[in-house]
Structures are given as structure tokens and as C-alpha cells.
C-alpha positions in Angstrom: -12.2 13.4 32.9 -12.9 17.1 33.1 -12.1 19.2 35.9 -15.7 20.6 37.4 -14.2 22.8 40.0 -10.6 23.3 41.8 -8.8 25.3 44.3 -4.8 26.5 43.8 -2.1 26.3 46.5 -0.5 29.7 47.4 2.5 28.4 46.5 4.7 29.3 43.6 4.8 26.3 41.6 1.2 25.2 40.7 -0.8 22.8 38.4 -2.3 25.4 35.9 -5.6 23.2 35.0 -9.0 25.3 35.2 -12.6 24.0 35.1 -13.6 22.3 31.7 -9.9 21.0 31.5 -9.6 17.6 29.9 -7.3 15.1 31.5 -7.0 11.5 30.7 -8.8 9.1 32.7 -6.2 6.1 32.9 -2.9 8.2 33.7 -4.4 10.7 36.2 -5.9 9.6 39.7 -8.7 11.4 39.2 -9.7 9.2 36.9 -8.4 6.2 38.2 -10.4 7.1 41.3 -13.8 8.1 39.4 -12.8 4.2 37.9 -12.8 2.6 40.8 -15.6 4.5 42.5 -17.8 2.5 39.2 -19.8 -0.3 40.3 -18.0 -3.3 38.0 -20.4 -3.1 35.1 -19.9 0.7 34.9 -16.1 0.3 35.2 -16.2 -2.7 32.9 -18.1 -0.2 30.2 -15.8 2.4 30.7 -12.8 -0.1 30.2 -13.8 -1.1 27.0 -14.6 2.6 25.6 -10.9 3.4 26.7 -9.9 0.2 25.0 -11.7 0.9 21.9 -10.4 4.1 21.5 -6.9 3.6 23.1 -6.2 -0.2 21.1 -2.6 0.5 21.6 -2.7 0.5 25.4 -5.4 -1.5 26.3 -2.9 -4.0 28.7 -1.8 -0.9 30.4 -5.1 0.3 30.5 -6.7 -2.4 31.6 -3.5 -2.7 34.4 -4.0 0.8 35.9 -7.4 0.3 36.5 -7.3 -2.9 38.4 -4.6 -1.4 40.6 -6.7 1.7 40.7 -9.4 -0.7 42.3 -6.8 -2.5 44.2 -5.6 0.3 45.6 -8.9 2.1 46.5 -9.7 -1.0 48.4 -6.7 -1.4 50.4 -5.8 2.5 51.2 -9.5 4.5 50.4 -7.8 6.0 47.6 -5.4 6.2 44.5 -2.3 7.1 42.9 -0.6 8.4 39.8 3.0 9.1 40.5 4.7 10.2 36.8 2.0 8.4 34.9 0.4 11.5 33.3 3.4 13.6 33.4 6.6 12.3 34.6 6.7 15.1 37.2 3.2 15.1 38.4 2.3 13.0 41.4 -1.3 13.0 42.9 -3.7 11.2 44.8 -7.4 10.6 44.0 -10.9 9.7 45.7 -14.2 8.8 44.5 -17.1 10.5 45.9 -21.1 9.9 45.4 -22.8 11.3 47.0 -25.4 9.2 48.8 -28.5 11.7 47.6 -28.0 10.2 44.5 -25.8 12.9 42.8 -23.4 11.1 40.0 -19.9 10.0 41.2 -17.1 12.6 40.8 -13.6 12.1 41.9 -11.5 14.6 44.7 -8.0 14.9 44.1 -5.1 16.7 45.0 -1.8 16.7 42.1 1.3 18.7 42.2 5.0 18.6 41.1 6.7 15.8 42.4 9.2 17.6 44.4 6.3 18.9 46.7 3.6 16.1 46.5 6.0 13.0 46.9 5.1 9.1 47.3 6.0 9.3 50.9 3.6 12.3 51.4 1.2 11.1 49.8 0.4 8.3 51.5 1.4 9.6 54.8 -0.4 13.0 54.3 -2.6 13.9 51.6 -4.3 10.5 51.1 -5.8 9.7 54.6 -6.2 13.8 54.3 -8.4 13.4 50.9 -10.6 10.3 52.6 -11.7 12.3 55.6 -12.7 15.0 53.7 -15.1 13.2 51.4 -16.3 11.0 54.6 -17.0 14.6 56.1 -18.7 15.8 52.8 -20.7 13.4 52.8 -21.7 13.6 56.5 -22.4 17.2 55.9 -24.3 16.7 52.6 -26.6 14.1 54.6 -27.0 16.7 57.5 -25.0 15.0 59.9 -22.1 17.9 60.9 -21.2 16.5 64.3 -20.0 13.7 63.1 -16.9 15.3 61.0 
């Protein structure tokens, strides 16, 4: 995945990634949320690219993507606590736009200590699906309705 855009917290600890940064697409849940955002022959494609390249891990591959899709379905997003880097936890959602734009992922990662599993999903998850529901309503013209 590569990061297209991003916006830093004011506080003092923060993730130093800038736009054009690379970050792999099965540990991060930015790309476990741009995987499970795929329709299932896009995602099924994409699994066996990471496969091919990643023989290695292909069963935890192939595992972190079904939970990503798993979990998108349940909660609206995704995860990665510590599976990137042990101390970075974040949460991740897909976004298309419904003009037709390509899917991208919205996300929001920090150190673990600040950005913890209980936050997450209390917080910053329900948080991150509002905001792309209100994007999108925005996008298609619709303000009122955020």
C-alpha cells in the first residue's frame, strides 16, 4: 500500500510515514481494509500476488485477510494490533467512492500505548466508519445527511 495523503496528531509521539510511503498490505490495516473493501475476485487476485511473492507466509496471509473480511463485516472496519510493528496498533476502512473513483483505505495508527485495543474499538473505529459514510454523503452532494 502506499500512503496517498495523511494528517499528524499534535502530539509528541507520532507515526513518521509521509505520502509515497510503502507499507505492507497484509500486516497494516490499511491494507487489510483496502483487502476487504475488494470485491472477492479482486481480493482473490490480490491474495495470490501476495502469495506468489510472500511463499513463506501465504497461511498467515491468506489468515489475515479472511479475518480482515470477517472483521469488516462484523464491525465496518479492521485491525492490526502489533502485526506490522509490535508497538503499532491501528484501525482501517475501505472507501470507494460511489462516482466511481478506485477504492482507497482510511486509517488511523499510532503507538500502542495511545491507540489501544479498547480504544479502538470503542473510539476510533465507529469514529473512522462515520467519517467515510459522511464522505461519501458529501462527495454525492448530500451534506445534511452527515
Amino acid at each position: 500500500m502506499v500512503y496517498l495523503a495523511n494528517c499528524r496528531s499534535e502530539s509528541l509521539v507520532t507515526l513518521r510515514l509521509n505520502p509515497g510511503s510503502y507499507l505492507p498490505i497484509w500486516k497494516t490495516s490499511m491494507g487489510l481494509a483496502y483487502a476487504a473493501g475488494l470485491s472477492n475476485e479482486e481480493r482473490d487476485g490480490l491474495l495470490q500476488a501476495l502469495q506468489t511473492a510472500e511463499p513463506a507466509n501465504a497461511a498467515k496471509i491468506k489468515a489475515a485477510i479472511e479475518d480482515a473480511v470477517v472483521q469488516h463485516a462484523r464491525l465496518g472496519y479492521v485491525t492490526s494490533f502489533g502485526a506490522w510493528h509490535s508497538y503499532i496498533h491501528a484501525v482501517g476502512v475501505p472507501f470507494r467512492p460511489r462516482d466511481g473513483s478506485p477504492l482507497v483505505a482510511i486509517t488511523c495508527g499510532g503507538i500502542g500505548e495511545i491507540i489501544t485495543e479498547e480504544r479502538a474499538h470503542a473510539e476510533i473505529g465507529p469514529a473512522l466508519v462515520a467519517m467515510v459514510e459522511a464522505l461519501g454523503n458529501q462527495l454525492e452532494g448530500n451534506p445534511a445527511s452527515i
